[in-house]
ROZA-611669 format. One line per field, with one value per residue: chain; residue in one letter; x, y, z of N, C-alpha, C in turn; residue number from 1. Coordinates in Angstrom, 1 decimal. Example, Ala and Ser with C-alpha at 12.3 -4.5 7.8 and 13.67 -1.06 7.14 Angstrom:
2
chaine = A_A
residu = a_s
nu = 13.2_12.8
nv = -5.7_-2.2
nw = 7.8_7.1
cau = 12.3_13.7
cav = -4.5_-1.1
caw = 7.8_7.1
cu = 13.2_12.9
cv = -3.3_0.0
cw = 7.8_7.9
num = 1_2
This chain:
100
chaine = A_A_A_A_A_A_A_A_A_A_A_A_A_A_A_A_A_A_A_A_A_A_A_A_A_A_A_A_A_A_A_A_A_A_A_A_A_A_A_A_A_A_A_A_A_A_A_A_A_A_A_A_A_A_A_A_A_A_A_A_A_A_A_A_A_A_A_A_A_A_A_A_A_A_A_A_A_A_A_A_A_A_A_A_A_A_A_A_A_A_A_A_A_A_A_A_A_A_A_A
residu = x_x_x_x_x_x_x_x_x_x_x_x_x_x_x_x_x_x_x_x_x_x_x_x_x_x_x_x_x_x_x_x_x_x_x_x_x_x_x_x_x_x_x_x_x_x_x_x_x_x_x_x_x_x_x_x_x_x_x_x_x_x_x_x_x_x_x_x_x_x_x_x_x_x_x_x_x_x_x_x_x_x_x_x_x_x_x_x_x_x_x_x_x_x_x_x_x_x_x_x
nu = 104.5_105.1_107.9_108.4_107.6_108.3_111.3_110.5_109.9_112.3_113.8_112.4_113.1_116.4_116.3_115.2_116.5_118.0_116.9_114.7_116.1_116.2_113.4_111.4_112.5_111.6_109.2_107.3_108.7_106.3_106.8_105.2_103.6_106.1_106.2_106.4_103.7_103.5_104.2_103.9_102.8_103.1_104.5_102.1_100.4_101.4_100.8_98.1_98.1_99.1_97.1_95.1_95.9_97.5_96.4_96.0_98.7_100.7_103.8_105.5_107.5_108.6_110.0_111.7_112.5_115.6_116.7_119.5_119.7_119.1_116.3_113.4_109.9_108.2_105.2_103.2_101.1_98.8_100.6_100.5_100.1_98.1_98.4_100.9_100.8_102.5_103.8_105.6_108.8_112.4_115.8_116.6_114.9_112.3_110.9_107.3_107.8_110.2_112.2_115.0
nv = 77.7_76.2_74.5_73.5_74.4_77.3_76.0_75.4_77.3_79.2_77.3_77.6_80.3_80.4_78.7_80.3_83.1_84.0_84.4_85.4_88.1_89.4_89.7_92.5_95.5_96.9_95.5_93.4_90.1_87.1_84.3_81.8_78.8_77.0_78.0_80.2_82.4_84.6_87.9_91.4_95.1_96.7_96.7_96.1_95.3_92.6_91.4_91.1_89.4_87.0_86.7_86.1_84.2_82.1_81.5_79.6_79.6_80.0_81.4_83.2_84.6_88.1_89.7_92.6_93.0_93.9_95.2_95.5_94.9_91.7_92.0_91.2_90.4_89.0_86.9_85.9_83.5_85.1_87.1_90.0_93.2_95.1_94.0_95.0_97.2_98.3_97.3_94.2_94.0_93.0_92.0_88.8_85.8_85.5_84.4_84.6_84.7_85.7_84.1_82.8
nw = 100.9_98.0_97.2_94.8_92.6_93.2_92.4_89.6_88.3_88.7_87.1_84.9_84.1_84.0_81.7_79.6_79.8_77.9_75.7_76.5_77.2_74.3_73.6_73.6_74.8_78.2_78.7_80.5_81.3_82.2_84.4_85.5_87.4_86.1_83.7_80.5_80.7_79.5_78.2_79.4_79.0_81.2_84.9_86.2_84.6_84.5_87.1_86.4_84.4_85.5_87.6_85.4_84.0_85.2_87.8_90.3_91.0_93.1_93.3_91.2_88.6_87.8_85.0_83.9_81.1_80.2_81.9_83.9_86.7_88.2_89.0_89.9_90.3_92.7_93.3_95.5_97.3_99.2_100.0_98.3_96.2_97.4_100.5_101.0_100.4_98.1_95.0_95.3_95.2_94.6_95.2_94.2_94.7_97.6_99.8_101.5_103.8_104.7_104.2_102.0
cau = 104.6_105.0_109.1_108.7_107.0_109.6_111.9_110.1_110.0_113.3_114.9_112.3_113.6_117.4_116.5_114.8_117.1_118.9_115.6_114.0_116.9_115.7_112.2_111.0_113.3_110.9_108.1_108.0_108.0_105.9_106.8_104.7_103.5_107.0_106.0_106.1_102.9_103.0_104.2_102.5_103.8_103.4_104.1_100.3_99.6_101.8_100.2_97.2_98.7_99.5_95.7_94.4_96.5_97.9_95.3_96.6_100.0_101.8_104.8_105.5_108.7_108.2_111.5_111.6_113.5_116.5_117.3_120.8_119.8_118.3_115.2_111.9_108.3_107.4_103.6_103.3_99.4_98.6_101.2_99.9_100.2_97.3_98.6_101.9_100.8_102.8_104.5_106.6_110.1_113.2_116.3_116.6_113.5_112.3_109.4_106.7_108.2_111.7_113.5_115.9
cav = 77.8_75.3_74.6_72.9_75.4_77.8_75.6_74.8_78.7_79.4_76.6_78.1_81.6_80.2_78.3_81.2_83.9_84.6_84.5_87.2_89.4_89.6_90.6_94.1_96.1_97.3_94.7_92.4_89.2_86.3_83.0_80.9_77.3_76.4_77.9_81.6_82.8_86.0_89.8_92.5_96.5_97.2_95.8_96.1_94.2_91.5_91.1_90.7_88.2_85.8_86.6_85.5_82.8_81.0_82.0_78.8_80.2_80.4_82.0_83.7_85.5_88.9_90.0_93.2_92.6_95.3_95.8_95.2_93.9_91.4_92.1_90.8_90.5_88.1_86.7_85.2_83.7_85.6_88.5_91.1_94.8_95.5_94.0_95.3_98.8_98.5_95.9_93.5_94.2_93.0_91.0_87.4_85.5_85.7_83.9_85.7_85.1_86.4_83.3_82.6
caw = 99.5_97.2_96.5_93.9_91.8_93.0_91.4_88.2_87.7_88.5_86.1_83.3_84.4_83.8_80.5_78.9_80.2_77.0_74.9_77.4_76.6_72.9_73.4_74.0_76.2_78.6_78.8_81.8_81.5_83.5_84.6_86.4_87.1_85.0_81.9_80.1_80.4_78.9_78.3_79.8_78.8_82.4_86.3_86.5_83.5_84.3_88.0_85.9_83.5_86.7_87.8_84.2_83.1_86.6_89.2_91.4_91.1_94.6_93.1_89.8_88.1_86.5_85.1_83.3_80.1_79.6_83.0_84.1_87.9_88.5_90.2_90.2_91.6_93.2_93.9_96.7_97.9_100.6_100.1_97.7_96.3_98.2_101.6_100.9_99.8_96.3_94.2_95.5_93.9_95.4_93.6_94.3_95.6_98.7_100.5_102.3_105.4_104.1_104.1_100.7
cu = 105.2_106.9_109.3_108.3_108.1_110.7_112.1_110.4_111.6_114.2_114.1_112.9_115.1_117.3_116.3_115.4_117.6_117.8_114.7_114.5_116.8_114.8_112.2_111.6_111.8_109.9_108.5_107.1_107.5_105.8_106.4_104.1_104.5_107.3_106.2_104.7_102.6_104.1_103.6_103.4_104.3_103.7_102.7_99.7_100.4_101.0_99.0_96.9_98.6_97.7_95.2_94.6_97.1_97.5_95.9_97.6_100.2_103.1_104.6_107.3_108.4_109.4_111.1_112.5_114.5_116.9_118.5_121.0_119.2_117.1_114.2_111.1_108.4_106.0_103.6_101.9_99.7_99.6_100.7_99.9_99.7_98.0_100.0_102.2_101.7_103.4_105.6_107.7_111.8_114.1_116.5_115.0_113.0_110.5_108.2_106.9_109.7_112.7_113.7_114.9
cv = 76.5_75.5_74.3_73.6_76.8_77.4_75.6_76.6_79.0_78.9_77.3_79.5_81.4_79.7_79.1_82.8_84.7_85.0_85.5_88.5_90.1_90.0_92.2_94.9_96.9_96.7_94.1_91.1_88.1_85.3_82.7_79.5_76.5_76.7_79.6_81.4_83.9_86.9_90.7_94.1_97.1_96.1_95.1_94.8_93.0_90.7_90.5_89.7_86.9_85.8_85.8_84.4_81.9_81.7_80.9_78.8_80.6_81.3_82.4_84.7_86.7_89.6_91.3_93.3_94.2_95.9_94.8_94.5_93.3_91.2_91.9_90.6_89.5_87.7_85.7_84.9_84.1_86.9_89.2_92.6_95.8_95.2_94.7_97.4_99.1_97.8_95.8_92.9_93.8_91.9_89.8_87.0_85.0_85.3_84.8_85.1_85.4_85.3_83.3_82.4
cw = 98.9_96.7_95.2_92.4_91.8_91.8_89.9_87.7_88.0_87.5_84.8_83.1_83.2_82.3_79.4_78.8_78.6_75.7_75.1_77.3_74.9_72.8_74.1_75.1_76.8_79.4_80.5_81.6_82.7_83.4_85.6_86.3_85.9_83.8_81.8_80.1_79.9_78.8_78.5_79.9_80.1_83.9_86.2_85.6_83.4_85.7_87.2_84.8_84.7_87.0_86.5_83.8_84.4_88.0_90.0_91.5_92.5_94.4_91.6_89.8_87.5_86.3_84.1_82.6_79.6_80.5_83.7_85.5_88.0_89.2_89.0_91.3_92.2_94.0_94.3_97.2_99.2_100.6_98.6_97.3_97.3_100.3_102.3_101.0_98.6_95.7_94.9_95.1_95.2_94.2_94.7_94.4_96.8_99.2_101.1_103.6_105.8_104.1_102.4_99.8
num = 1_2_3_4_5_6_7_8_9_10_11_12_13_14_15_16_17_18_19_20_21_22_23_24_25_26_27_28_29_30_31_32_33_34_35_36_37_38_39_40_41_42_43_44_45_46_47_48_49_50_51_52_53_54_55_56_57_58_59_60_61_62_63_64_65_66_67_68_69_70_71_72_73_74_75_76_77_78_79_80_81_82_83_84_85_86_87_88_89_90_91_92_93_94_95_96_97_98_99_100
């Protein structure tokens, strides 16, 4: 995976943090390739946000706005709902091969 894209999403994560907290409790939002790409009402429809809008996305953020732990998804090429058998939810971020 690409660090550097980790990175990029992580520092938009941190810069936008306080501005994510103001939109739609509920929603989830998605950061990837560095940028907001979107809101989507559900998990599902944010997986399909990252599909639509950063298909060469190696990593992505999906934070669900209004929740008090930090957890998020993480999309990982090559790890998947499907390979996984159901969204991949966990707090910090974590590689697909579980390092940090």
């Amino acid at each position: 995976m690409a660090e550097g894209e980790r990175f990029a999403n992580n520092r938009t994560y941190l810069e936008m943090k306080a501005e994510l907290a103001s939109k739609r409790e509920g929603s989830f939002a998605v950061i990837a390739l560095g940028k907001l790409q979107g809101y989507a009402p559900t998990l599902e429809g944010a997986y399909g946000l990252v599909r639509a809008r950063a298909p060469r996305a190696k990593h992505a953020i999906i934070k669900k706005i209004g929740e008090k732990l930090e957890a998020e998804a993480v999309w990982e090429l090559g790890l998947t709902e499907r390979q996984v058998g159901r969204p991949v939810q966990h707090v910090g971020t974590v590689s697909s091969d579980g390092s940090g």
